[in-house]
C-alpha positions in Angstrom: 84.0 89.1 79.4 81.1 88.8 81.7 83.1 90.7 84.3 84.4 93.3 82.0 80.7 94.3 81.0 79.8 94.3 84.6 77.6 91.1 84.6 78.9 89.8 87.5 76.4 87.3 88.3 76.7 85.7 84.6 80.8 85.8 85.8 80.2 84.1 88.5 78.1 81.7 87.0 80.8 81.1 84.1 83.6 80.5 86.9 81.5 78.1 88.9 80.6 76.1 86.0 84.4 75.9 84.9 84.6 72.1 86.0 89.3 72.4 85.9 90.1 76.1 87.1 93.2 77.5 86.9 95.3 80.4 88.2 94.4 82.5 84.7 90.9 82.0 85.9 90.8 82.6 89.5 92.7 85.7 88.6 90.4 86.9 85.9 86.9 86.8 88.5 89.0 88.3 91.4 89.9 91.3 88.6 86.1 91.5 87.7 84.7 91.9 91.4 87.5 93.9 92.6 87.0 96.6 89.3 83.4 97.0 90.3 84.1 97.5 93.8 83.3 94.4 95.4 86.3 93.7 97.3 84.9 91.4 100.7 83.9 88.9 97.7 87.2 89.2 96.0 88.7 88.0 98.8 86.8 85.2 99.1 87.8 84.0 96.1 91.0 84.9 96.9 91.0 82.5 100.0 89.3 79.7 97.3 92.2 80.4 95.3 94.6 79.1 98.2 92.1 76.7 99.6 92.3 74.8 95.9 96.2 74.7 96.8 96.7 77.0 93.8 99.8 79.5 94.2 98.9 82.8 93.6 101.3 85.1 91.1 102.2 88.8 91.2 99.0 89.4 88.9 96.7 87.9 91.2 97.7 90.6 93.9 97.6 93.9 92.0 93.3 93.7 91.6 93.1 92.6 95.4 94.9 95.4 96.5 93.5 97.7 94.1 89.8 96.2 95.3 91.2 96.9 98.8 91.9 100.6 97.5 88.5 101.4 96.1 86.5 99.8 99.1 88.7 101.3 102.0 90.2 98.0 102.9 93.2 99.6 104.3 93.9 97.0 106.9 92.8 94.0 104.3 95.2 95.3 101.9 98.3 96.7 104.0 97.9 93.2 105.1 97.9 91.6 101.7 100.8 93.7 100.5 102.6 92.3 103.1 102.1 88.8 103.0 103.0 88.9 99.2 106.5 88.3 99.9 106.2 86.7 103.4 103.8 83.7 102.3 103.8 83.8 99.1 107.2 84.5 98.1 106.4 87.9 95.4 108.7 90.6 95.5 106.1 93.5 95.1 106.6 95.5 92.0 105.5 98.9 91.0 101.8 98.1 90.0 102.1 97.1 93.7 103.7 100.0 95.3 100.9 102.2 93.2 97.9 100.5 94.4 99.6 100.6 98.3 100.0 104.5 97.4 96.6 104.8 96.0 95.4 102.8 99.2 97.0 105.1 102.0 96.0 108.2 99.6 92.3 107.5 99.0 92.5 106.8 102.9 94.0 110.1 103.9 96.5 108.8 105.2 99.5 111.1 103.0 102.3 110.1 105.2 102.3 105.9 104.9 101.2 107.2 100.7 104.7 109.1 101.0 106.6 106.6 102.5 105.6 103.9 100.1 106.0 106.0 97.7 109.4 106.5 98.5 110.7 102.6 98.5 108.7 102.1 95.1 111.2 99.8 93.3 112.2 102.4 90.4 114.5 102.3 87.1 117.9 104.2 86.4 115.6 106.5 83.9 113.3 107.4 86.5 115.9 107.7 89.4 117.2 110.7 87.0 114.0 112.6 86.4 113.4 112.2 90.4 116.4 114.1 91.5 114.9 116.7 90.2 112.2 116.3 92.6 112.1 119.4 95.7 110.6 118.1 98.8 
């Protein structure tokens, strides 16, 4: 909550003061700095995360990257997104793919934005109202 409203000192005193973390927590104080733009300390908690020997799941990803989007962490993040399935073992999903196209975008950097773009994992439904699509 602390997080949500922006107190982020108050978060982080509520997460250091947890005395049994879990993943539902780390996740929730990585969400909260990387929303308000603080994604160097994300990460740190991030790498506290892994240091604790916790595993991290597909939500744990999706604020880190979109952290790395808001703060210009294109390095940080393309190579988070990457390391999702080579360390950790995620296959990326589409709240994935959109924060790697908001990423490259944000970056000016259209042509990696397309390209992801393109290999965003995408239902039958969607594959229909695409081929419509001119390029």
């Amino acid at each position: 909550m602390y997080a949500k409203c922006g107190s982020l000192k108050d978060a982080h005193i509520a997460f250091k003061n947890i005395k049994v973390k879990d993943l539902c927590s780390y996740n929730t104080v990585i969400k909260g700095y990387g929303m308000h733009g603080h994604g160097e300390t994300a990460f740190k908690i991030f790498k506290q995360l892994t240091h604790d020997r916790y595993n991290p799941d597909e939500v744990t990803f999706v604020p880190l990257l979109s952290a790395c989007s808001h703060t210009g962490l294109v390095i940080e993040g393309r190579k988070l997104f990457n390391q999702m399935k080579t360390e950790f073992g995620i296959e990326p999903k589409i709240e994935h793919y959109a924060c790697m196209v908001d990423l490259f975008g944000r970056a000016g950097l259209f042509q990696e934005a397309s390209e992801v773009a393109k290999r965003m994992p995408i239902d039958q439904c969607m594959r229909v109202g695409r081929s419509f699509e001119l390029e």
